[in-house]
C-alpha positions as CSV (number, residue, x, y, z in Angstrom):
1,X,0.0,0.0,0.0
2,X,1.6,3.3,-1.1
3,X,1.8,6.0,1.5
4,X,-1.0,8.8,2.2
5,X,-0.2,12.3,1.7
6,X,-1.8,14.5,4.0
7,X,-2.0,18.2,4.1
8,X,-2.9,19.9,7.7
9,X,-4.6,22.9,7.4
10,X,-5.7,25.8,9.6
11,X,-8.9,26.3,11.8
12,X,-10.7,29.9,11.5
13,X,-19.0,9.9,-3.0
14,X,-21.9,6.0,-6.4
15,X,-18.4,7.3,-6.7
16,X,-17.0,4.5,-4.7
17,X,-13.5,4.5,-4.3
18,X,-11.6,2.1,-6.5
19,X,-10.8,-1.4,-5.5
20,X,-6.9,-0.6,-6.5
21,X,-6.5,3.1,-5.5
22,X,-4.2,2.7,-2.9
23,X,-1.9,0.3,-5.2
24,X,-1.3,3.6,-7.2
25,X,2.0,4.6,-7.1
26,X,2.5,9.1,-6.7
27,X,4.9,11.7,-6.4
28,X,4.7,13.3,-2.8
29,X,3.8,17.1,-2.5
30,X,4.6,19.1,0.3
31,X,2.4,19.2,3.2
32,X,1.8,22.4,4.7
33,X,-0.1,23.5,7.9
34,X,-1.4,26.1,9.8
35,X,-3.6,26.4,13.4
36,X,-5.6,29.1,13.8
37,X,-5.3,31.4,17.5
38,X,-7.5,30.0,20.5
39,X,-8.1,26.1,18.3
40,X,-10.9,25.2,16.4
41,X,-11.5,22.6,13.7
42,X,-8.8,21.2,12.2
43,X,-9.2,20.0,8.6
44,X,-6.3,17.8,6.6
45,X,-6.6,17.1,2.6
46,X,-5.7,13.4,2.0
47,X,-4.2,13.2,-1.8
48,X,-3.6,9.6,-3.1
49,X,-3.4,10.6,-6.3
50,X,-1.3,13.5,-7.7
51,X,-4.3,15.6,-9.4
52,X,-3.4,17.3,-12.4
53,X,-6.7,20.2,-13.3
54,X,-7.2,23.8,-13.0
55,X,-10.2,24.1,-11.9
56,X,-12.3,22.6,-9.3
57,X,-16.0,21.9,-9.3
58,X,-17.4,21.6,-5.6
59,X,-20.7,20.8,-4.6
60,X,-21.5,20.3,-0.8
61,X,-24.7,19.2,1.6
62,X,-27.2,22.2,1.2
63,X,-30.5,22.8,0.7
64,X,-32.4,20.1,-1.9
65,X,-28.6,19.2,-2.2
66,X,-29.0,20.5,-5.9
67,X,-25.1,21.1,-5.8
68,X,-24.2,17.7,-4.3
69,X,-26.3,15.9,-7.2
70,X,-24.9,18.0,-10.0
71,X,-21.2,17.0,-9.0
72,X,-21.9,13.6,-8.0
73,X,-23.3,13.4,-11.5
74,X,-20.4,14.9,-13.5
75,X,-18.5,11.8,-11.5
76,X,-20.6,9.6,-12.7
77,X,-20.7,10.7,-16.4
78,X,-16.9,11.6,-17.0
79,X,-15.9,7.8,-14.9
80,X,-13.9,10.1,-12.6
81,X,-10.9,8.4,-10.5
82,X,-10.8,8.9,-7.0
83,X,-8.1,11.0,-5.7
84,X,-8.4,11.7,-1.9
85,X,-10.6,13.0,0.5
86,X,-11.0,15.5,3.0
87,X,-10.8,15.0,7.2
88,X,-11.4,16.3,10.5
89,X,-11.0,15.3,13.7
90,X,-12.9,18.0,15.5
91,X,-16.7,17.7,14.1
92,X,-19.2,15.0,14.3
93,X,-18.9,13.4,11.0
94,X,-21.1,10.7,8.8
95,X,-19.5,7.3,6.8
96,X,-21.3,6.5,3.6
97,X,-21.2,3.4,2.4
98,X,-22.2,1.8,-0.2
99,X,-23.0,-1.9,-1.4
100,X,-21.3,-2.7,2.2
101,X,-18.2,-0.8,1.4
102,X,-17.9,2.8,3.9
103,X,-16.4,5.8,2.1
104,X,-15.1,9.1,2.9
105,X,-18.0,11.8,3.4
106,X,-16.1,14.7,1.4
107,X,-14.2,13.1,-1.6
108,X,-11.7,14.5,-4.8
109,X,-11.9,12.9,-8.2
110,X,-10.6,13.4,-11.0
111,X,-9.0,12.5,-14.2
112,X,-5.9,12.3,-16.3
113,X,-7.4,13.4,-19.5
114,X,-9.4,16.3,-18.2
115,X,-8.6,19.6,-16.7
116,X,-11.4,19.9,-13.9
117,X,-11.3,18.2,-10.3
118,X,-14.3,17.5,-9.0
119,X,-14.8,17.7,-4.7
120,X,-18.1,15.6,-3.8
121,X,-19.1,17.1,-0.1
122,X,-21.5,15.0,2.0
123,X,-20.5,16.4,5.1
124,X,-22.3,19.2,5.9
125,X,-19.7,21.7,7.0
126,X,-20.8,23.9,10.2
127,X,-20.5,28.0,10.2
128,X,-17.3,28.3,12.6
129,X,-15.4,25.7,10.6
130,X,-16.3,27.4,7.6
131,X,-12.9,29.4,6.9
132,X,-10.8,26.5,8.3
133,X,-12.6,24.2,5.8
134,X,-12.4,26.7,3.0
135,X,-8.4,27.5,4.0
136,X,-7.7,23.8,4.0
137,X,-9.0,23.9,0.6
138,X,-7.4,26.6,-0.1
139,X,-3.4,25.5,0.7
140,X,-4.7,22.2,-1.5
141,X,-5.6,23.8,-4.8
142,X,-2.0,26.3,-4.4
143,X,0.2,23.1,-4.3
144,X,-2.1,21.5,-7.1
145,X,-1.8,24.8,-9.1
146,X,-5.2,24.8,-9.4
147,X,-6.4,28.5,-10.3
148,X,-10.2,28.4,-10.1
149,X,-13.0,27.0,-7.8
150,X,-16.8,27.0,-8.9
151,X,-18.9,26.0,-6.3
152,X,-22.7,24.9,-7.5
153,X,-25.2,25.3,-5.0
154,X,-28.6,25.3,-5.0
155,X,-30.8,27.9,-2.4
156,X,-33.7,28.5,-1.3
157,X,-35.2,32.2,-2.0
158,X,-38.1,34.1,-3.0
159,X,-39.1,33.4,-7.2
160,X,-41.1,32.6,-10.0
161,X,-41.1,30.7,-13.0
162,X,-39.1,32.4,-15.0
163,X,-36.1,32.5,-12.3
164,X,-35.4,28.9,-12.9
165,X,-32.2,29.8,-14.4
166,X,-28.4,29.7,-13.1
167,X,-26.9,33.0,-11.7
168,X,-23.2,33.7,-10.3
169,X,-21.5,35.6,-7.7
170,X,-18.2,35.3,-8.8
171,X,-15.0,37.5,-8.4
172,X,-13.9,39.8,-10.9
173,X,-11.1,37.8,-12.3
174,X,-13.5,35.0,-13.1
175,X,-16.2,36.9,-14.5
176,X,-13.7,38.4,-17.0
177,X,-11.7,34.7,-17.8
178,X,-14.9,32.9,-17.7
179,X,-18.1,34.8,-18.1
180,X,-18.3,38.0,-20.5
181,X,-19.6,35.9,-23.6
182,X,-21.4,33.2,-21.2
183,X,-25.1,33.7,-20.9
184,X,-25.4,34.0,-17.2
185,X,-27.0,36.4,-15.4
186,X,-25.3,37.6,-12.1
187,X,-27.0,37.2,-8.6
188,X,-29.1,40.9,-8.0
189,X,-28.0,40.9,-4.7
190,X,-27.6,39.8,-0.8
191,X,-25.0,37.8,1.3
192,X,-24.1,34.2,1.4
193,X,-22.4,32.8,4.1
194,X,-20.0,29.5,5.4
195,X,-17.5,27.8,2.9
196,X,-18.9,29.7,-0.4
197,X,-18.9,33.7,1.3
198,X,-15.0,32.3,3.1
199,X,-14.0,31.0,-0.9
200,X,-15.6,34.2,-2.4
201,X,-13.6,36.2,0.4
202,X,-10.3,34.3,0.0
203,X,-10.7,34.9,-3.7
204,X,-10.9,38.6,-3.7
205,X,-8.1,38.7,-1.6
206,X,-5.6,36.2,-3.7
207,X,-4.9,35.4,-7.2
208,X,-7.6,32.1,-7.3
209,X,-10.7,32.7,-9.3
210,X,-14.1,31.8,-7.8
211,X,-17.5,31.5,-8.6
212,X,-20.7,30.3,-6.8
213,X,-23.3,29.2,-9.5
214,X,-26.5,29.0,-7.8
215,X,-30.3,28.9,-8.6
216,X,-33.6,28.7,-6.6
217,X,-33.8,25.3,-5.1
218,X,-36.8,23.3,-3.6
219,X,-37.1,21.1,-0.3
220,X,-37.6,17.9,-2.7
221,X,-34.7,15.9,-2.6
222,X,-32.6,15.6,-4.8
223,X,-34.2,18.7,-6.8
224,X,-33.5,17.7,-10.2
225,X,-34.7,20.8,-12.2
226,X,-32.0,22.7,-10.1
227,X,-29.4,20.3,-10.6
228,X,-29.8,20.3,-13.8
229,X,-29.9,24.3,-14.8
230,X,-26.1,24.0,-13.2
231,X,-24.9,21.3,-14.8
232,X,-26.0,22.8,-18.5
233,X,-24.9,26.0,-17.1
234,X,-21.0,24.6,-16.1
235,X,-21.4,22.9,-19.4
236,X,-21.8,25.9,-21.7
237,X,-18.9,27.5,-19.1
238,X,-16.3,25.0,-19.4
239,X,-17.5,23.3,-22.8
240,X,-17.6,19.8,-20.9
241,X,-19.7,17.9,-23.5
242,X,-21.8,16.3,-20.6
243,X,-25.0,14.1,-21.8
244,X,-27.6,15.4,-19.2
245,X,-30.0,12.9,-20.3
246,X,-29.6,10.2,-18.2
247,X,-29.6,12.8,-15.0
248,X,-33.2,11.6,-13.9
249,X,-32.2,8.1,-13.8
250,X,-29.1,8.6,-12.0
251,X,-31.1,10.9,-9.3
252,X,-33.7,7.9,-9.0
253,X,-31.0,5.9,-8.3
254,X,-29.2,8.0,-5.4
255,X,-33.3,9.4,-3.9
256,X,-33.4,7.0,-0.7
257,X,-29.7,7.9,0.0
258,X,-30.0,11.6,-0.5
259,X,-33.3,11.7,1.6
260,X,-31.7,10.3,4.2
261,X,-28.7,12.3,4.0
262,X,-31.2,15.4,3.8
263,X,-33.0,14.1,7.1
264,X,-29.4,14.0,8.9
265,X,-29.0,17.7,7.8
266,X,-32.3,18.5,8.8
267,X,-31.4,17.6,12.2
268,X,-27.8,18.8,12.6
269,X,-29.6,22.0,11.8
270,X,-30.9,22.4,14.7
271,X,-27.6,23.2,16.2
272,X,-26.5,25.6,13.2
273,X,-28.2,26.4,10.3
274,X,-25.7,28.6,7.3
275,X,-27.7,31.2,5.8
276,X,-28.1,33.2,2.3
277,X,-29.9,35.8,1.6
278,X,-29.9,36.2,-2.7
279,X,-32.4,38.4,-3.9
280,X,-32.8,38.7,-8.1
């Protein structure tokens, strides 16, 4: 078994793991660390794989885990390898599993003849672990020399029909790279918070390009529509040549697990619940 990399970082997904993934061989990066003042969560990127992409696509445990579909799907479709995963000591956590075999809750693919990673995100990451999450993140895309995250996330808000669309809120280096001849609108206005408003932050403050697609979500789980306004909107972005059509058999598939992943987040959130506020 080849060693684990790990990469400590600072406080402030079926994509089952291949059989042979840790008979891979890879090159070792640096770790690097940080702790924030006073302690707090602690989280550590695990990288079996060398992943070569520059950009990632990140989807995480929110509400109708519109997000979480869409990236679990692009897994799916593209056969994505896994590469590592993402830990903590400090929070209560969950273990997947699937056909009897337990995986990591927050998981990195990717592949050798494509330039995106992809993070799957079924831990649902708590407010004050927010900026340690996103800084762990963070330290792991700079030794990747990864230049761009887009998070996809689906919210709930205030809309009609005709909102069903994708909007960003994205810095300014990405909207000029990535979206002056795309046709997506940009988010009126508002405040997100947690790991997208500390990625959105970080971003303005460094040279990495973010984004954070998002569109009006519903309570059903998985919400398909929203899933799949993302995906065709990452598609047109990054000209991914994804098939959408077989998204509502793949969400059939994964319904009983992601209801009861939703009915785990449902009552974590009585302890903390992250908030946006996105007005048209």
């Amino acid at each position: 078994m080849s060693g684990l990399r790990s990469t400590p970082m600072d406080p402030t997904g079926d994509q089952s793991e291949r059989a042979d993934q840790h008979d891979r061989p890879h090159a070792e990066r640096s770790p690097a660390g940080r702790r924030q003042e006073g302690g707090g969560p602690t989280f550590q990127v695990h990288e079996e794989e060398l992943t070569a992409a520059d950009v990632l696509l990140a989807g995480f445990s929110e509400y109708g885990l519109a997000g979480l579909t869409a990236v679990d799907y692009i897994v799916d479709q593209f056969e994505l390898e896994y590469r590592g995963h993402v830990t903590t000591p400090d929070l209560p956590t969950i273990t997947p599993f699937d056909q009897g075999t337990p995986r990591h809750p927050i998981r990195l693919f990717g592949d050798e003849d494509r330039s995106i990673a992809v993070l799957v995100g079924e831990l649902q990451v708590p407010l004050p672990a927010a900026r340690s999450f996103s800084g762990a993140l963070l330290e792991w895309t700079g030794s990747a020399d990864i230049g761009e995250i887009a998070v996809l996330s689906g919210v709930p808000m205030a809309h009609t029909e005709s909102d069903h669309r994708t909007y960003y809120v994205a810095t300014e280096d990405y909207q000029r790279t990535r979206l002056d001849d795309a046709d997506v609108p940009p988010m009126g206005s508002g405040f997100t918070d947690g790991v997208k408003a500390s990625l959105l932050s970080q971003g303005m403050d460094s040279a990495l390009r973010v984004c954070v697609y998002t569109t009006p979500a519903h309570p059903q789980t998985p919400d398909v529509p929203a899933a799949l306004r993302m995906l065709e909107t990452v598609d047109e972005v990054y000209n991914l040549g994804l098939d959408t059509g077989p998204l509502e058999d793949f969400a059939a598939d994964v319904e009983r697990y992601y209801t009861e992943l939703a009915e785990h987040m449902e009552r974590s959130r009585e302890e903390q619940q992250p908030e946006d506020r996105m007005y048209m």
